[in-house]
C-alpha positions, 0 to 999 in steps of 0.5 A: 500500500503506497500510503504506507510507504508514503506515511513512513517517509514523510510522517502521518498516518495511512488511512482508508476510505475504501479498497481503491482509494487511501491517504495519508495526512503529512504533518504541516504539509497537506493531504497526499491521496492514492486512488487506484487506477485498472490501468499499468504504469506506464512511462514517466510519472506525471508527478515528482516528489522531492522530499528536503532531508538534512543527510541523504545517505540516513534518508536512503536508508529508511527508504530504502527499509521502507520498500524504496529502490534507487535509482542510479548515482547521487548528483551534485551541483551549485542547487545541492544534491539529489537521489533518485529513487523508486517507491514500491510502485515503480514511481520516481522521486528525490530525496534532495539537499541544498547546497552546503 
């Protein structure tokens, strides 16, 4: 369930309001849905999440403990660094952090 591992990366608790759709409500942020859909995925996501973490190498770790894949290398630049990684339905996403 995505609003699980959603939960157990930024916080809150996963909730249901039927089988096909779940959420979880992230503390001081907002309201992250998760709907199911009959269809496959299919090509990139139509939505990215980067998630700002102090220590990207802790942060790899617990998503990765959660069900998260990476994706490739670690990338840096003048904007900070980045991680690319897979939630447990093949969606891509970011942990970052900003330039020390």
């Amino acid at each position: 369930m995505l609003a699980q591992f959603w939960a157990g990366v930024l916080g809150g608790q996963p909730a249901m309001r039927d089988d096909s759709w779940h959420f979880v409500d992230v503390p001081g942020f907002t309201r992250l849905a998760f709907q199911r859909v009959p269809e496959d995925k299919s090509g990139k996501n139509r939505l990215h999440l980067d998630v700002d973490v102090p220590s990207i190498d802790v942060a790899v770790e617990q998503a990765v403990g959660l069900g998260a894949t990476v994706v490739g290398n670690r990338h840096s630049d003048a904007a900070g660094s980045f991680q690319v990684l897979r939630d447990p339905e093949g969606n891509e996403w970011c942990l970052v952090t900003p330039p020390s």
